[in-house]
Each structure stands twice: as structure tokens, then as C-alpha cells.
C-alpha positions in Angstrom: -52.8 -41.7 1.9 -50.9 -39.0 3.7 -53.4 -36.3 5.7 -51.7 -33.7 4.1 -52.1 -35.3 0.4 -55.6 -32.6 -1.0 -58.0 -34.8 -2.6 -58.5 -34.3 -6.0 -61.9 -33.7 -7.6 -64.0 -36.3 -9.3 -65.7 -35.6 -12.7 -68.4 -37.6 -13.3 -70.2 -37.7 -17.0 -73.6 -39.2 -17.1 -76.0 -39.6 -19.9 -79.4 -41.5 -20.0 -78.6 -45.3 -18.4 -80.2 -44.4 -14.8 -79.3 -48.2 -13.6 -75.8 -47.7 -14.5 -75.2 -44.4 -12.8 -76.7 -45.9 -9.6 -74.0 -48.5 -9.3 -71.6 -46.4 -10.3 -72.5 -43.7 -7.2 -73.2 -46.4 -5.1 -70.0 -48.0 -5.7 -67.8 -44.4 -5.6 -69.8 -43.4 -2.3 -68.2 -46.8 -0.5 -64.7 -45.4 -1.0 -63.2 -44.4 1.9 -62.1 -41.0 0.4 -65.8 -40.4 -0.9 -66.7 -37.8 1.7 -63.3 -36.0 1.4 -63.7 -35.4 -2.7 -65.7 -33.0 -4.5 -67.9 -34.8 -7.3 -68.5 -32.5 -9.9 -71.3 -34.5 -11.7 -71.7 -33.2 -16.3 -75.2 -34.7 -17.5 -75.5 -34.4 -21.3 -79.0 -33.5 -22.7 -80.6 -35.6 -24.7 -80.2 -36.2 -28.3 -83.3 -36.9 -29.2 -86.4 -36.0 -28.0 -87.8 -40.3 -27.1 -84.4 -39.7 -24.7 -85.7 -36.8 -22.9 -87.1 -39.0 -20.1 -84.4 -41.3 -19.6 -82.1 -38.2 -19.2 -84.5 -36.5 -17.3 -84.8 -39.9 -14.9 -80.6 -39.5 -14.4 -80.7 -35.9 -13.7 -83.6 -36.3 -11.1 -81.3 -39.0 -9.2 -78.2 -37.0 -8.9 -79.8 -34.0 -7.9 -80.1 -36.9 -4.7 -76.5 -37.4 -3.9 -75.1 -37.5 -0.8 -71.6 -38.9 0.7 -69.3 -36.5 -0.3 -67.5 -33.8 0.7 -69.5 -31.5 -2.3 -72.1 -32.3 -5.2 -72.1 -30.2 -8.2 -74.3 -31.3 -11.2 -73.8 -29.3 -14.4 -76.5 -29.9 -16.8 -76.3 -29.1 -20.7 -79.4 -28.5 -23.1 -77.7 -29.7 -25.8 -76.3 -32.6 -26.8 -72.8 -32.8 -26.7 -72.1 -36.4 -26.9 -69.5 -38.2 -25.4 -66.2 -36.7 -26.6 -67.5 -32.9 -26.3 -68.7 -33.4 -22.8 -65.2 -34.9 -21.7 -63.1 -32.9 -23.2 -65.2 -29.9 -22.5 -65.6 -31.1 -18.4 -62.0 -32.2 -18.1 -60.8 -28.1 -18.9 -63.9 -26.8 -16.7 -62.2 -28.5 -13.6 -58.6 -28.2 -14.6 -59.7 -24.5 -14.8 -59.7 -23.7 -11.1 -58.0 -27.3 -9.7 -54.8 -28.4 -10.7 -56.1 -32.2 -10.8 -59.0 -34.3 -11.7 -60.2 -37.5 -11.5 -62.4 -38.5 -14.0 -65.1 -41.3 -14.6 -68.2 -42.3 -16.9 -71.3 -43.6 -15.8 -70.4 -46.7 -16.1 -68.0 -47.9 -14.0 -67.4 -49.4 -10.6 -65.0 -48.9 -8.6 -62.8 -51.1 -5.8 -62.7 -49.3 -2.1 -58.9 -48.4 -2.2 -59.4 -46.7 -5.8 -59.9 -43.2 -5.0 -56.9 -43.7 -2.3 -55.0 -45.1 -5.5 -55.8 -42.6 -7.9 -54.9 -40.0 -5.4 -52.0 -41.4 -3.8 -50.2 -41.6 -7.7 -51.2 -38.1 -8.2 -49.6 -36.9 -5.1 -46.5 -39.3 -5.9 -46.1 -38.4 -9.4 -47.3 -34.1 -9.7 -43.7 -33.4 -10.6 -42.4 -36.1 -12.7 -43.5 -34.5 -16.4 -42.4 -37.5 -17.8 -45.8 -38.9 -16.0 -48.9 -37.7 -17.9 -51.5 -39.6 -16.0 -52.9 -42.6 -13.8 -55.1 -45.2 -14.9 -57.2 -47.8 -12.8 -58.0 -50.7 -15.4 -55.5 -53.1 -16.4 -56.3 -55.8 -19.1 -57.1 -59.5 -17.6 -53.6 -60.9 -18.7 -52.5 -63.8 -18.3 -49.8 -63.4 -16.1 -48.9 -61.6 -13.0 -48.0 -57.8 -12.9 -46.0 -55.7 -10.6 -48.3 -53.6 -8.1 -47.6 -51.1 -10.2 -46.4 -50.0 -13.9 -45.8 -47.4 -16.6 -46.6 -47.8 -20.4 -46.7 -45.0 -23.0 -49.4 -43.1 -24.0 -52.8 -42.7 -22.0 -55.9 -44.5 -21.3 -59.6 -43.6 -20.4 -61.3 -46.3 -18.3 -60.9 -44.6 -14.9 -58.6 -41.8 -15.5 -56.8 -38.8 -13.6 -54.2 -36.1 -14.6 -53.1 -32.7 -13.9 -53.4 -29.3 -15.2 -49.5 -29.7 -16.9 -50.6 -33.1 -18.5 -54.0 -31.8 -19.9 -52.5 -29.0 -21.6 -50.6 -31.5 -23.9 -54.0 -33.0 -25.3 -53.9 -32.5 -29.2 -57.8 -32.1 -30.5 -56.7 -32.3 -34.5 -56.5 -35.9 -35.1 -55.0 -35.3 -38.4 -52.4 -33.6 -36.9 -51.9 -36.5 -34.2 -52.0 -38.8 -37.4 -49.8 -37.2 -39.7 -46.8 -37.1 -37.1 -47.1 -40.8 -36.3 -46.4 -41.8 -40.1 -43.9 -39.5 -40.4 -41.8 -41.0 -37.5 -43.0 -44.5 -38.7 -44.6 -44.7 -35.3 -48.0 -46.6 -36.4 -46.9 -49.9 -35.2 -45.7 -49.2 -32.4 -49.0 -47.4 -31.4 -50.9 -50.3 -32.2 -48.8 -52.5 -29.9 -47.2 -54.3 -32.5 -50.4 -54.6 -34.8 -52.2 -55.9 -31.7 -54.8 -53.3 -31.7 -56.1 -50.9 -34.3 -55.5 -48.0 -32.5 -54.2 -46.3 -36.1 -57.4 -47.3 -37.8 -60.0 -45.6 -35.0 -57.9 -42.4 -35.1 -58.2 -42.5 -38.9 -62.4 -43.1 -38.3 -62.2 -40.4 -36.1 -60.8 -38.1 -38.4 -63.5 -39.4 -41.2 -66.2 -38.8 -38.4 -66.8 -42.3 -38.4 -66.4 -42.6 -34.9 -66.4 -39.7 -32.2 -63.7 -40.8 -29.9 -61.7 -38.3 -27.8 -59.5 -41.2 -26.1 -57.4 -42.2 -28.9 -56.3 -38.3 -29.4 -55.7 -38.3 -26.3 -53.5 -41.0 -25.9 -51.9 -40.1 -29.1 -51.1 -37.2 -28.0 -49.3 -38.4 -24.6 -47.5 -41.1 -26.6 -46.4 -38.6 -29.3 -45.3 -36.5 -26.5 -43.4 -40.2 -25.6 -44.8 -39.8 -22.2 -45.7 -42.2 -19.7 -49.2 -43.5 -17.9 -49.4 -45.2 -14.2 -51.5 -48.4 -14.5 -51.9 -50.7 -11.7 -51.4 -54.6 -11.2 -55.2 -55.4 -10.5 -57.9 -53.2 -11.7 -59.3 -50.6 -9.4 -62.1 -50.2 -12.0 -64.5 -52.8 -13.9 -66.9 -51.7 -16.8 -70.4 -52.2 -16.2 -71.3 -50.8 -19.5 -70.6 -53.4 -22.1 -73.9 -55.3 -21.4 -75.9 -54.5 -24.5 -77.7 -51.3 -22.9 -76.2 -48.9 -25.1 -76.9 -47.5 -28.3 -75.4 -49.9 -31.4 -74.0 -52.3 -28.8 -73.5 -56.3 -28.0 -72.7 -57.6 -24.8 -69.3 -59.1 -24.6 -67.3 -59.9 -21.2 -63.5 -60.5 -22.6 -62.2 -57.2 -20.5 -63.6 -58.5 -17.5 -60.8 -58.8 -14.5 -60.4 -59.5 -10.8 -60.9 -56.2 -9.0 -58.3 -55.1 -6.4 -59.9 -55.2 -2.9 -56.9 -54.6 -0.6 -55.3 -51.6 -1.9 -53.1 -50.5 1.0 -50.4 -47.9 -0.7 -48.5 -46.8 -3.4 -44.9 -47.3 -3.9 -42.9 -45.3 -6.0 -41.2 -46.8 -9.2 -38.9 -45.7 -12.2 -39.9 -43.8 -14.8 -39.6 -46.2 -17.6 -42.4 -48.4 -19.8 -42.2 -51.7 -18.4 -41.7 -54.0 -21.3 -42.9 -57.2 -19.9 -46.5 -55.7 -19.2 -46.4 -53.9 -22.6 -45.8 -57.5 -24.0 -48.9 -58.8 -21.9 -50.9 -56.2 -23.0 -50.5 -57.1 -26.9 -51.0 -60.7 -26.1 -54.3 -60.1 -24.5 -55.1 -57.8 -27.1 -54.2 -60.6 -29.8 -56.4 -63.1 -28.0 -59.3 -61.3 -27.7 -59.5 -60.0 -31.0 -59.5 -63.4 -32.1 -62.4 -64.6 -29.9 -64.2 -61.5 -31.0 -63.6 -61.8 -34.8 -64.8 -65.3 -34.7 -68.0 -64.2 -33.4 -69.2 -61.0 -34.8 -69.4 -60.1 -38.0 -69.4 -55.8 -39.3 -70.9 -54.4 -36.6 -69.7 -56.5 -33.8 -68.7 -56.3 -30.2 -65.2 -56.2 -31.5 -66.2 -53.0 -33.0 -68.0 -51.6 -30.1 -65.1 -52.9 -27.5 -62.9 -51.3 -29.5 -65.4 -47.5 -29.8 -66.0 -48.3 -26.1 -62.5 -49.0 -25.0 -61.2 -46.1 -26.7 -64.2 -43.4 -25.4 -66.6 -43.5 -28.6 -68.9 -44.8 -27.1 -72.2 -43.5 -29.2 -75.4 -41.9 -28.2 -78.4 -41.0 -29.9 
């Protein structure tokens, strides 16, 4: 990273999982950026009053924090859940920063990935045809370039800019209605690999609360495009049955990247071979997980998870 590249803040949302907020601290305070970003830390209050101490065990633990640059911890005494809290964070920050960086408290993170997230950022501010970088790739099953773009946006490790944010629809009717009119459903759904079409549809029924599939509705409405990179900079720590109206399942499990030495620009185009990976992957793993789980199953929750619905209370 350049020494004239500014570090972009780091948005962290926590909840009531004190265990998995450790890890992920622990993990973000070994990147070698750690002490040049600003971590702006959201806790949610509880939702109900047998998770007052859990959140109250979180709170008193990043009130700890040390190892970078700044430490702010904003505390609500509501109850936001999930999708309130990051959307509501994500326009705090973009309010006086023209950048964030943005994690849940469940994820770990690879040395080089605050280096990654803000080398792209620096690389990419002026390419509006970029709407954001993303540091999870899917475990396919073949080899990807270091780097490459699809359509649309994703929520596992996620940055953007102010420009990019302001494009986030909140109506998901809205968001659904213009992807049947252009006949775009399948093509959302990565060829009827993922029912990406069917969570925005719960969302709208408030069967699910999931601000991630609106948001990357509304980047691939906007036909815009997202970074990704070759080998995760991120793993998720979370789907390990310690949430709420969850099952453990392993099937989005990858090899981290360890070595990440640099960025190098590429075109602005969806790469169509890693699109083609992703569906597979997406394919296979449904499979495994249908076969397994019936209703409620870790498809299910993989799929609220994956897609930032994850549920509380």
C-alpha cells in the first residue's frame, strides 16, 4: 500500500456472541494496517431482556480495545437487529468519510486484508462502474485470477464509498418489481443457482430481515460491478450453531490468503469464467445441504446468513 493511500475506517457491528467478537478483534488487530485505521465499533441492545447480559458481556470487552489508530463504540438501547444497524452504521460513517470498511462480529480476517480492502479502494475510487470490494470468495473448484469483477454486491467482508452507498435501494418491492420487468430474475440467481429472487421476495413479506440482497440488488440493477479476490481474505466464524435458529454447516469454508503482497489493476468487466464457478459451487452445495436438512435447515440459514439476515432475538 502506497504511504500516501488514507486508510479507510472500519465499521464493526457486534451483538451478543462475546467469543466471536474476541476472535474477530484479535484477528483484525494482527493486520498490519490495524494501528493506522479508525474502528468505529455499533453494539446493538438487546432484544430481549435474558440477552441483556450477553450484550452487556460484549459491550464491557470493547470498551477494552486497543491496536488501532482510534476506538469508537456506539451503543444503541434498542434493538435494531441486524439490517437496521448496518444500514443505519454504514450512512453514520459515510457521513463524514468518503469510505468504509465494514465487518460483523463474526469474521476473521487474513494479515494482508485490510492492505487489500484498502489498496482496491484507492485503485478503484473513480471507476463508477466499481461499486464495491469484497474479501470472501466461494471455495470453487478451480483456480481464480488474483483478482475479479462480478455484478452486483456482496456482504461478507465488505467496503465502498460514499458515491457507491448512495445507490442502495431500501424498498425491496421496488428492487423486485424492476428485475421482472427486465426479465432479470435468472440472471440474478446465477442461472437458478441461488435463490437470491426468493429471499428478496421473504424480505419483502418480512419473512426474513436481510439488508444484503437489496443491497446487491440494487448494485446489480444499477449493472454495476464488485472486486472479489482469488483467495479469501475473510472466513466466517459464525456458522457454528451459536446463533439464534441456526445449524452448524462448513460447505463455505476456503483457504485463507496469507501472502497478500499487492493489488493489480484489471478491466472493468464481469469475468465470466468465475461467474460460472460461482453457480457451480452454489449448485453443489445446495445439493449437499438439501439432502441433509429438511424446512428449517442450514440451507436456510446459509442462505439468511450469506445474504446478512442473520436473526436475533
Amino acid at each position: 500500500m502506497s504511504s500516501d493511500v488514507t486508510t479507510a475506517p472500519l465499521a464493526l457491528f457486534v451483538y451478543k456472541r462475546l467469543w466471536h467478537t474476541r476472535q474477530t478483534v484479535e484477528y483484525l488487530q494482527r493486520n498490519r494496517l490495524a494501528d493506522q485505521t479508525d474502528l468505529i465499533i455499533f453494539s446493538d441492545g438487546p432484544a430481549r431482556e435474558e440477552d441483556a447480559l450477553a450484550v452487556a458481556e460484549v459491550r464491557d470487552y470493547i470498551q477494552s480495545i486497543t491496536g488501532f489508530k482510534s476506538v469508537v463504540v456506539l451503543e444503541s438501547d434498542e434493538n435494531k437487529g441486524l439490517s437496521r444497524s448496518i444500514i443505519g452504521g454504514v450512512e453514520h460513517v459515510l457521513a463524514s468519510h468518503d469510505s468504509v470498511i465494514v465487518l460483523e462480529d463474526d469474521m476473521v480476517t487474513a494479515p494482508g486484508f485490510l492492505a487489500y480492502m484498502n489498496d482496491a479502494l484507492y485503485e478503484y475510487q473513480h471507476d463508477t462502474d466499481v461499486i464495491s470490494i469484497h474479501a470472501y470468495v466461494l471455495p470453487v473448484e478451480s483456480a481464480l485470477p488474483d483478482t475479479f469483477f462480478l455484478r452486483g454486491a456482496d456482504c461478507w467482508g465488505w467496503a465502498t464509498w460514499r458515491r457507491g452507498w448512495s445507490l442502495f435501494e431500501a424498498d425491496g418491492s421496488k428492487l423486485l418489481a424492476a428485475l421482472e420487468q427486465r426479465k432479470l430474475t435468472r440472471q440474478f440467481d446465477f442461472d437458478n443457482s441461488y435463490r437470491y429472487t426468493k429471499m428478496l421476495r421473504d424480505q419483502i413479506r418480512g419473512r426474513n430481515d436481510s439488508w444484503a440482497v437489496r443491497w446487491y440488488a440494487s448494485a446489480f440493477l444499477e449493472d454495476k460491478l464488485t472486486l472479489y479476490p482469488g483467495k479469501a481474505l475473510v472466513a466466517n466464524i459464525g456458522l457454528d450453531a451459536s446463533g439464534t435458529h441456526s445449524v452448524a454447516t462448513s460447505v463455505y469454508d476456503g483457504e485463507l490468503q496469507m501472502d497478500y503482497r499487492g493489488l493489480q489493476r484489471i478491466e472493468l468487466q464481469e469475468n465470466p469464467q468465475a461467474r460460472s464457478l460461482m453457480s457451480a459451487c452454489f449448485r453443489r452445495n445446495r445439493t449437499l445441504l438439501d439432502g441433509v436438512f429438511d424446512k428449517l435447515s442450514a440451507w436456510d440459514y446459509s442462505l439468511h446468513r450469506f445474504l446478512g439476515g442473520k436473526r436475533r432475538g
